[in-house]
C-alpha positions as CSV (number, residue, x, y, z in Angstrom):
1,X,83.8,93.5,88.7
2,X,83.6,97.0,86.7
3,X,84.8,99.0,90.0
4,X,87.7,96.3,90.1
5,X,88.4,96.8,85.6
6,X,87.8,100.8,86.1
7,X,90.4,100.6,89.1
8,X,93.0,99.2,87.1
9,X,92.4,100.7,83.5
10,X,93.1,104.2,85.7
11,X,96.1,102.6,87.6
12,X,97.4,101.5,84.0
13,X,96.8,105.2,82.7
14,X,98.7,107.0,85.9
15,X,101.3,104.5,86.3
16,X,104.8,103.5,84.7
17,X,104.3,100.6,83.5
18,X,107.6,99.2,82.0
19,X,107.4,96.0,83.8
20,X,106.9,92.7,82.2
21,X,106.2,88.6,83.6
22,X,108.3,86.8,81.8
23,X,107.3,82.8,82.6
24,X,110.6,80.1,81.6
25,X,109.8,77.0,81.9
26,X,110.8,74.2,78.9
27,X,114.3,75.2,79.2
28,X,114.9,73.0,82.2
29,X,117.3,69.9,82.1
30,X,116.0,68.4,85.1
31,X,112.3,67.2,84.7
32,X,110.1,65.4,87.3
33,X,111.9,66.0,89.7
34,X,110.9,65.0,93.8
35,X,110.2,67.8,96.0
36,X,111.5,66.0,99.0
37,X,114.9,65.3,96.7
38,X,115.7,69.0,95.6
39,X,117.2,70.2,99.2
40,X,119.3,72.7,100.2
41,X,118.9,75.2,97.5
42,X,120.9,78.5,97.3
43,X,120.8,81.7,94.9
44,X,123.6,83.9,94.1
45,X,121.7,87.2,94.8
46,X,124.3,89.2,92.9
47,X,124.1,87.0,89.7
48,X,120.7,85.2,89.7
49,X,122.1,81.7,89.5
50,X,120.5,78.8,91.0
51,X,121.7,76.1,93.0
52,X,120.1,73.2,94.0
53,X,121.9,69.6,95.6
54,X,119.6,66.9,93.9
55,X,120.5,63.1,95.9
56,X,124.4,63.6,96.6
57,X,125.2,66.1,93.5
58,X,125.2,70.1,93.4
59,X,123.8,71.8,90.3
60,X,124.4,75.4,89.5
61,X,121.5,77.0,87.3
62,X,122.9,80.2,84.9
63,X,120.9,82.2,84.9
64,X,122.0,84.2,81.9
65,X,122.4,81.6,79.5
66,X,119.1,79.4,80.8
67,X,121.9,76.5,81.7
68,X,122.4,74.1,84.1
69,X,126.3,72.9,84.6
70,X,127.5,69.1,84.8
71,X,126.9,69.2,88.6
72,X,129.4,68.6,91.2
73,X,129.8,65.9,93.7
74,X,129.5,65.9,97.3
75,X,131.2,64.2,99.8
76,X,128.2,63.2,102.2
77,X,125.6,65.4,100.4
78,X,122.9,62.8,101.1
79,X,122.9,64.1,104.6
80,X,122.0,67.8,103.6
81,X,118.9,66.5,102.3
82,X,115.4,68.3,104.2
83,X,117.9,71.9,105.2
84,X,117.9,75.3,103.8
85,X,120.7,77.3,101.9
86,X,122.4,80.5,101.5
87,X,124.6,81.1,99.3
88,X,127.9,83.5,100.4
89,X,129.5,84.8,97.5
90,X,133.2,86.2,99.6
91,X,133.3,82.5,100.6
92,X,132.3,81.1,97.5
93,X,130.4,78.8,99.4
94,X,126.8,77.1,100.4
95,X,126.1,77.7,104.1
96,X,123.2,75.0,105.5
97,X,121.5,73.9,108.6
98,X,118.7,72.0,109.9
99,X,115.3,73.1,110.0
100,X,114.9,72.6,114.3
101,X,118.5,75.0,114.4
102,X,121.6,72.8,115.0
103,X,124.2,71.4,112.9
104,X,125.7,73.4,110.2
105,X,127.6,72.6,107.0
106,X,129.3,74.7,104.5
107,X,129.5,73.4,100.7
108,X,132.7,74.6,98.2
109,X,130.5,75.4,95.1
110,X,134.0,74.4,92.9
111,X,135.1,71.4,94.7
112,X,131.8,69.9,96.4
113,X,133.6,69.7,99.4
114,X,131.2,69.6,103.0
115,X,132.8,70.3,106.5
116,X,130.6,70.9,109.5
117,X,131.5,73.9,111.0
118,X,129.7,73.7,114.2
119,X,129.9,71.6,117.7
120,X,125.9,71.9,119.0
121,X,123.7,69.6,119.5
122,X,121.3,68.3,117.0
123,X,118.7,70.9,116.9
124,X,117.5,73.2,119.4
125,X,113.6,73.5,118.8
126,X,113.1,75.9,117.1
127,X,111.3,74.5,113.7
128,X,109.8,76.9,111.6
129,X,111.8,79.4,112.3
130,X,112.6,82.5,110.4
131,X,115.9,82.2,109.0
132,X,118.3,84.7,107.8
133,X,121.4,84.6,107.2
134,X,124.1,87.4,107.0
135,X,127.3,89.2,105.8
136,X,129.4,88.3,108.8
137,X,128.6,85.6,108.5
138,X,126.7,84.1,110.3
139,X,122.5,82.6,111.0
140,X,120.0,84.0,112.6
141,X,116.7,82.4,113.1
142,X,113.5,84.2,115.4
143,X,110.7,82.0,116.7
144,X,110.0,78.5,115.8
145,X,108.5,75.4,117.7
146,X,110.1,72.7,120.2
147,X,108.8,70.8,123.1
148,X,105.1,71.2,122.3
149,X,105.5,75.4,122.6
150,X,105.7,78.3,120.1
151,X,108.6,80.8,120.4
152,X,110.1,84.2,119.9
153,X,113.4,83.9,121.2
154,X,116.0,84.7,118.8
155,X,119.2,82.4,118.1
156,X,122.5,83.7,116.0
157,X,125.1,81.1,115.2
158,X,128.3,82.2,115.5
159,X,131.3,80.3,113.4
160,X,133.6,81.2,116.0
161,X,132.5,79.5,119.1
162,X,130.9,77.4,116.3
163,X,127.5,77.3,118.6
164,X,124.5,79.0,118.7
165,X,123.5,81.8,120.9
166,X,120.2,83.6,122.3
167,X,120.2,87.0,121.3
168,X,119.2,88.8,124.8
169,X,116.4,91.8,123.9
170,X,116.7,94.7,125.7
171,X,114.4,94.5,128.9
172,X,111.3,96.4,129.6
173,X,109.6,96.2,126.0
174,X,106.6,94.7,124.2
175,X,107.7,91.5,122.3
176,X,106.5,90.3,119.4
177,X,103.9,86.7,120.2
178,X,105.9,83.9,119.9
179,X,105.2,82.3,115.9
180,X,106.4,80.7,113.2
181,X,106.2,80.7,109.4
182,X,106.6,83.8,109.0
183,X,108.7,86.3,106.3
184,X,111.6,87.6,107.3
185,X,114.2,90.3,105.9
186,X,117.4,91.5,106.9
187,X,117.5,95.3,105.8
188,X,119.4,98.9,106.4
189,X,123.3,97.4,105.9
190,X,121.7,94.1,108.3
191,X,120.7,96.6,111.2
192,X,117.5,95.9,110.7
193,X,115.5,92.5,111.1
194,X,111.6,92.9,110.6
195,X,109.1,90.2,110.6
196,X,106.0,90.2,109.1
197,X,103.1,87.3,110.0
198,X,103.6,84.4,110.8
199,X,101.1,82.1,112.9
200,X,100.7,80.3,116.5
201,X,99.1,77.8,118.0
202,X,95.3,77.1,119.2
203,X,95.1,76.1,123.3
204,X,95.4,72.4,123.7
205,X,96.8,71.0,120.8
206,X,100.2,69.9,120.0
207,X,100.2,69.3,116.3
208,X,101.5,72.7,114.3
209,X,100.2,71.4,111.1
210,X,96.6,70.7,112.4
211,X,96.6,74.0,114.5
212,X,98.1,76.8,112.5
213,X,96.4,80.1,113.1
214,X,97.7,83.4,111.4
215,X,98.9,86.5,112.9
216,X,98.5,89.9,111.6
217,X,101.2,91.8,113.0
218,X,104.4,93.5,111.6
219,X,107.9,93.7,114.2
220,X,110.9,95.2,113.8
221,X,114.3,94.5,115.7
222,X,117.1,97.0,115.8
223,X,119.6,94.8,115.8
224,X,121.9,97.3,117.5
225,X,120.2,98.6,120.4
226,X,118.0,94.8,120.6
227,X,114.8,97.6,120.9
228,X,111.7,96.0,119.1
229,X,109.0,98.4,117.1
230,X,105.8,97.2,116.4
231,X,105.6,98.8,113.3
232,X,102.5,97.9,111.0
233,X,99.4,95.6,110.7
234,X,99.9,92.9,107.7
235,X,96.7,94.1,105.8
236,X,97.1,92.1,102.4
237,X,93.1,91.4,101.8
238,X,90.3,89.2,103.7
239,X,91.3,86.2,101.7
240,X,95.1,86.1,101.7
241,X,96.9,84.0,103.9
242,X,99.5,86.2,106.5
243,X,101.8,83.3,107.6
244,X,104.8,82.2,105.2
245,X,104.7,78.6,103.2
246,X,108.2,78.1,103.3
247,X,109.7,79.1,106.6
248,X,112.6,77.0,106.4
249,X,113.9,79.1,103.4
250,X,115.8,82.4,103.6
251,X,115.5,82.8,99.9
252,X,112.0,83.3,99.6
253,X,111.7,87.1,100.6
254,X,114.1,89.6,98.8
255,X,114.8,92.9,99.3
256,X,116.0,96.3,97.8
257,X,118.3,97.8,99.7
258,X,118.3,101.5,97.9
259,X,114.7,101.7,98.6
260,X,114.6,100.1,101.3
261,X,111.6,97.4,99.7
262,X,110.8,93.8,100.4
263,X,109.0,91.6,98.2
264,X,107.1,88.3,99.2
265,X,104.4,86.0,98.1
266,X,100.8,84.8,99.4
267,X,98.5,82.4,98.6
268,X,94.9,83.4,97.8
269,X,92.7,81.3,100.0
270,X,90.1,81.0,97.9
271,X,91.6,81.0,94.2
272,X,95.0,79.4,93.4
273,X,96.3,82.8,92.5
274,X,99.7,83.8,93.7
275,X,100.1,87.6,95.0
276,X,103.4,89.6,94.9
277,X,103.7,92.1,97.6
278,X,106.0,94.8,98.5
279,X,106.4,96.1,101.7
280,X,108.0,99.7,102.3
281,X,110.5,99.4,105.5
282,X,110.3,103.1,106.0
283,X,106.6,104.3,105.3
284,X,105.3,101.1,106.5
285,X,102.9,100.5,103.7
286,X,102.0,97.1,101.7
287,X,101.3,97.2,98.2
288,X,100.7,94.2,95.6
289,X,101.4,93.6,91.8
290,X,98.8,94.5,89.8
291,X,99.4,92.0,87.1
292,X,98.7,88.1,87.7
293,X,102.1,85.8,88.6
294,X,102.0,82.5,87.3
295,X,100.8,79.7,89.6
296,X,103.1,77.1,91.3
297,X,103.3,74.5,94.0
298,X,106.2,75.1,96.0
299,X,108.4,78.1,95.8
300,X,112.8,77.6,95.6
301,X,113.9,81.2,96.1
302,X,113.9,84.9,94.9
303,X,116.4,87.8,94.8
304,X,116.4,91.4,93.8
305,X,119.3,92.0,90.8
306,X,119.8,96.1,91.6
307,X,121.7,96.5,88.5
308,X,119.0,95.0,86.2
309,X,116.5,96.2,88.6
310,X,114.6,93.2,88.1
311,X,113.2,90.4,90.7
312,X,113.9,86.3,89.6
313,X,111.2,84.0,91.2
314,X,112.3,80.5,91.3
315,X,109.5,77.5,91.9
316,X,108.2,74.1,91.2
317,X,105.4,73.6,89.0
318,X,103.1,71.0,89.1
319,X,102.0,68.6,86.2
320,X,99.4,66.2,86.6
321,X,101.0,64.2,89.3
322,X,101.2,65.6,92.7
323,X,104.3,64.7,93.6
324,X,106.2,65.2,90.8
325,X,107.2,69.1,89.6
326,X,108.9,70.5,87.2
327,X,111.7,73.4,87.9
328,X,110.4,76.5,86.3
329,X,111.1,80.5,87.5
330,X,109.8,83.7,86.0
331,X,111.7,87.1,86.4
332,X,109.5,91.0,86.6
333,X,111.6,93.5,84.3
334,X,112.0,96.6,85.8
335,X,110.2,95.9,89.3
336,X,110.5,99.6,90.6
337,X,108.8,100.9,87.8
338,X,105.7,97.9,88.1
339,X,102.2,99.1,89.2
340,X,101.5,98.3,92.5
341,X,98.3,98.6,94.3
342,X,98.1,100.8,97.6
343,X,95.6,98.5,100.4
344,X,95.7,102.3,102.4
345,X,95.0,104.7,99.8
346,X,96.6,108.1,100.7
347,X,93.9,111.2,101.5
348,X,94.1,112.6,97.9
349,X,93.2,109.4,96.5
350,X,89.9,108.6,98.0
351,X,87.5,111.5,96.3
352,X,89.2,109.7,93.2
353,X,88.4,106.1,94.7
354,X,84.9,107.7,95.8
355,X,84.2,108.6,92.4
356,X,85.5,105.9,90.7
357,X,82.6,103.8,92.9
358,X,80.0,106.1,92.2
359,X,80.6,105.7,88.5
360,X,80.8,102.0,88.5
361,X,77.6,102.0,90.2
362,X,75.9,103.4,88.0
363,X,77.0,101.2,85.5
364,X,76.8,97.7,87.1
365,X,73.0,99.0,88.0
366,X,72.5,99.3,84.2
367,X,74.5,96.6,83.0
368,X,72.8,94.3,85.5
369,X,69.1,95.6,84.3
370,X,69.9,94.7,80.7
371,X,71.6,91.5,81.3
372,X,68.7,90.5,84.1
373,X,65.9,90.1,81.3
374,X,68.0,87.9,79.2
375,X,68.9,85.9,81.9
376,X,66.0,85.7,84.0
377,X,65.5,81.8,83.2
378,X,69.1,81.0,84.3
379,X,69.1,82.9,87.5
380,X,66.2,80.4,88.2
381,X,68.0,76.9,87.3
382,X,70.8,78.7,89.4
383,X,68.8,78.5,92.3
384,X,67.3,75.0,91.7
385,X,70.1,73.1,90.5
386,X,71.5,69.9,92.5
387,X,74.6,68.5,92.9
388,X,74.1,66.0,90.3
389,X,73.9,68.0,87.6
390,X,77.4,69.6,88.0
391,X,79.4,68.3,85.9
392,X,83.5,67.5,85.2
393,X,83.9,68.0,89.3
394,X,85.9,65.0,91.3
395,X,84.5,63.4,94.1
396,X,86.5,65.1,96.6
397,X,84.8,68.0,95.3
398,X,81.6,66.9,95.7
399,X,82.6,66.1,99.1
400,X,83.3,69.7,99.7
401,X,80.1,70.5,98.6
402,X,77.9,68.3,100.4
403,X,79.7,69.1,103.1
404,X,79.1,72.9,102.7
405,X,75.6,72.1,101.7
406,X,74.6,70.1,104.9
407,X,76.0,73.4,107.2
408,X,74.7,75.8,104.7
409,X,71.1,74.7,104.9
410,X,71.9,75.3,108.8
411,X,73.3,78.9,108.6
412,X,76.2,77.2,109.8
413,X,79.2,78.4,108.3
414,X,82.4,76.0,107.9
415,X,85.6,76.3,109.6
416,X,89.0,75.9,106.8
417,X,90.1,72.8,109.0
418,X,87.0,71.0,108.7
419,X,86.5,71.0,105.2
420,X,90.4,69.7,104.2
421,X,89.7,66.9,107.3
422,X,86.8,65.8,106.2
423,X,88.1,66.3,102.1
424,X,91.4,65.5,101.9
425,X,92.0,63.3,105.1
426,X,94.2,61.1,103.0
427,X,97.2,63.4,102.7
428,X,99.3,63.6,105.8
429,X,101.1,66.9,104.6
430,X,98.8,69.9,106.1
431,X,100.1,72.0,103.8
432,X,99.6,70.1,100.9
433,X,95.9,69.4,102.4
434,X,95.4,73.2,102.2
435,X,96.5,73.2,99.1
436,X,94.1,70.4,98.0
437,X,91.2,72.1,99.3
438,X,92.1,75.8,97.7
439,X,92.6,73.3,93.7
440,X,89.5,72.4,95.1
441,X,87.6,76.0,95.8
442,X,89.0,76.9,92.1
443,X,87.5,73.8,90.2
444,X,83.7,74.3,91.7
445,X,84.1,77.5,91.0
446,X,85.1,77.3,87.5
447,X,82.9,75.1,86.4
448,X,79.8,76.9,88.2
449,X,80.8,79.5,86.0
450,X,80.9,78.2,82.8
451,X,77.5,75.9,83.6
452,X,75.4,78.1,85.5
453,X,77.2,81.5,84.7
454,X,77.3,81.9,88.6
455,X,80.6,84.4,89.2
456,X,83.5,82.0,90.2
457,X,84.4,84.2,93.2
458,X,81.1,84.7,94.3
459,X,79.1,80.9,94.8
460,X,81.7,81.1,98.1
461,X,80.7,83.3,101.4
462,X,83.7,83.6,103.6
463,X,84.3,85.1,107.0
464,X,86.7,85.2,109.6
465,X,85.5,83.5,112.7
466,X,83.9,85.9,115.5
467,X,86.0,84.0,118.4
468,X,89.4,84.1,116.3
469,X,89.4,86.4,113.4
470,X,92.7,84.7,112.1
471,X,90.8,81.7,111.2
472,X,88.3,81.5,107.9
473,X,84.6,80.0,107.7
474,X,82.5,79.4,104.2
475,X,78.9,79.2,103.1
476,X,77.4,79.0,100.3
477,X,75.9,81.5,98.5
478,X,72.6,81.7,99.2
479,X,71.9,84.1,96.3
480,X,72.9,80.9,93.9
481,X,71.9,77.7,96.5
482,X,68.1,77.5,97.2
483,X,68.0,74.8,100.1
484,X,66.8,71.5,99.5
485,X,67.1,67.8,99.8
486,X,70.3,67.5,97.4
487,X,71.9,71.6,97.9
């Protein structure tokens, strides 16, 4: 904890830091809305404006003035419902397609006009894929799932032969491992196409929710030549997750073209915080936010504003019901000036960083030795405490625990996938399951804190698991659990 404050009271002191969170969120017309109802969305990367087709009507989001317009009918927009958008601002129009690659539509923003614009079948199994779209225009989309198989073939559709097409690599070359979920970004005046994460399937099963494993790997295609370079290893930290939420969205990575950056965002798989990460195309580097992003449940879109030099997040936010959010966005001032931290420090900074460690060693040992006499009594009920005596937790959450307990007295550590099965069986949606359990990890470890004083990141061991070190295990802590009967 005092390596982590030193860290970043240095970082504060040696950094520009002009940039600013700035959270909106009770400016919205549209409350309570249905997740499942809000589809296809678009942003207008040049202006910031929002648009979103809620049951059969289009909405357009200002962003300057924080205003939604009267909405504009569709013709048939019921059937766009479940697809993702891009906005094309020489057409003036909303470009969608299917999830699985198939049938395409275009939307006239001004008269809510839809025409389907292509002639293939219904999909072509490829769900999950990464999507981008381009300037021509025209869709690509690498990877994705059909027929019971991960790929990492990659599909462009092309408006004139209104079809879609395999993209042929060029031959005798590593390829990246077929995935899905994973970020995407079209870079270098759409030469470029890199992929970053993603995940794949264990042997033997054919559900992608229930078998999602991540991949760590960074790939770039020149889009000219079709040669692939493996170009980095997605190191974001041991508990952030390195495959993409939202894979059916285009919007949800952004990128600077002058710098040649592009911004994403992970899930913490322990906390409920959300990390913004930058990823440099050319030095092939990652880097996250220093400061804390607001929390949301599902994310809409971002884009990079070059002029304003400023990145607009757009998400829902949950209330108390889970099906139910609320739009919301928040925007970073100034994002090429923001303090981001390095996960390889460069060779002049690690006598710093060794220093910096020495220091704070020193003082955690004496902070800990006058803190340790005070506290002696409560470092004891922390390792004799029960179940029963922690209170405001749900009983999902004493699930977890018990669960964790029974293994933990073991030494047996427990695998991510049985904790939200045995949990949070009830919800069908994996990813909302995942997100159950990580609400979950955050409330015991809240509330340990405030009764027991045990550090909320620290009642939780995790691990990656020896066999597949894409996949996360958890103990307890045995520094806070002593093993009985009830813990």
């Amino acid at each position: 904890m005092i390596l982590n404050i030193l860290f970043l009271i240095i970082s504060w002191a040696i950094a520009d830091t002009h940039s600013n969170v700035t959270y909106y969120r009770d400016n919205w017309d549209l409350n309570g809305l249905l997740v499942e109802d809000v589809s296809p969305t678009a942003i207008n990367k040049i202006t910031g404006n929002l648009f979103i087709v809620y049951k059969d009507t289009l909405f357009e989001f200002d962003y300057l003035s924080k205003s939604w317009n009267s909405g504009v009918k569709l013709e048939g927009g019921n059937k766009l419902k479940g697809r993702h958008g891009f906005y094309l601002p020489q057409l003036n129009q909303i470009w969608t397609s299917i999830p699985g690659v198939g049938i395409v539509h275009t939307i006239d923003v001004k008269t809510g006009e839809v025409n389907r614009i292509d002639q293939s079948f219904h999909h072509k199994n490829q769900y999950y894929a990464g999507i981008a779209y381009t300037s021509k225009p025209s869709i690509l989309a690498f990877g994705g799932y059909g027929f019971w198989q991960v790929k990492n073939i990659m599909s462009e559709f092309d408006p004139n032969l209104k079809e879609w097409n395999i993209i042929s690599y060029a031959i005798n070359q590593e390829y990246p491992e077929p995935r899905t979920n994973s970020w995407v970004f079209l870079w270098d005046n759409e030469s470029k196409f890199t992929v970053l994460g993603g995940s794949s399937l264990t042997k033997n099963i054919d559900q992608i929710g229930a078998s999602q494993i991540a991949l760590a790997d960074v790939w770039t295609l020149n889009m000219k030549s079709k040669l692939w370079e493996k170009s980095a290893k997605l190191e974001l930290g041991e508990s952030s997750e390195t495959y993409n939420r939202y894979p059916n969205n285009f919007n949800n990575t952004a990128v600077d073209e002058n710098q040649k950056l592009g911004y994403f965002i992970t899930f913490d798989y322990l906390l409920t915080n959300t990390n913004l990460f930058k990823y440099n195309f050319v030095n092939k580097t990652f880097s996250r936010l220093s400061v804390e992003i607001p929390d949301f449940r599902d994310l809409i879109g971002m884009c990079y504003k070059k002029e304003e030099d400023e990145l607009i997040v757009y998400t829902f936010k949950n209330d108390n019901n889970e099906k139910t959010s609320n739009l919301a966005f928040f925007k970073i001032d100034n994002i090429s000036k923001a303090n981001f931290i390095d996960f390889e420090p460069k060779d002049n900074q690690k006598l710093y960083l060794l220093l910096f460690f020495f220091t704070s060693t020193i003082i955690t040992f004496l902070v800990y030795k006058v803190k340790s006499s005070n506290k002696s009594e409560l470092k004891k009920e922390c390792l004799t405490f029960s179940i029963d005596q922690i209170e405001n937790i749900s009983q999902n959450e004493i699930t977890v625990l018990k669960l964790l307990s029974e293994k933990s007295q073991l030494g047996i550590y427990v695998s991510v996938d049985e904790i939200e099965e045995v949990a949070f069986n009830f919800e069908k949606n994996y990813d909302y399951r995942r997100r159950l359990r990580v609400l979950a990890f955050e409330k015991i470890g809240k509330q340990l804190n405030e009764q027991f004083d045990i550090p909320s990141n620290k009642w939780l061991i995790s691990r990656r698991n020896a066999n597949d070190k894409r996949r996360f295990e958890f103990l307890l802590n045995p520094i806070y659990f002593k093993a009985n009967n009830e813990l």
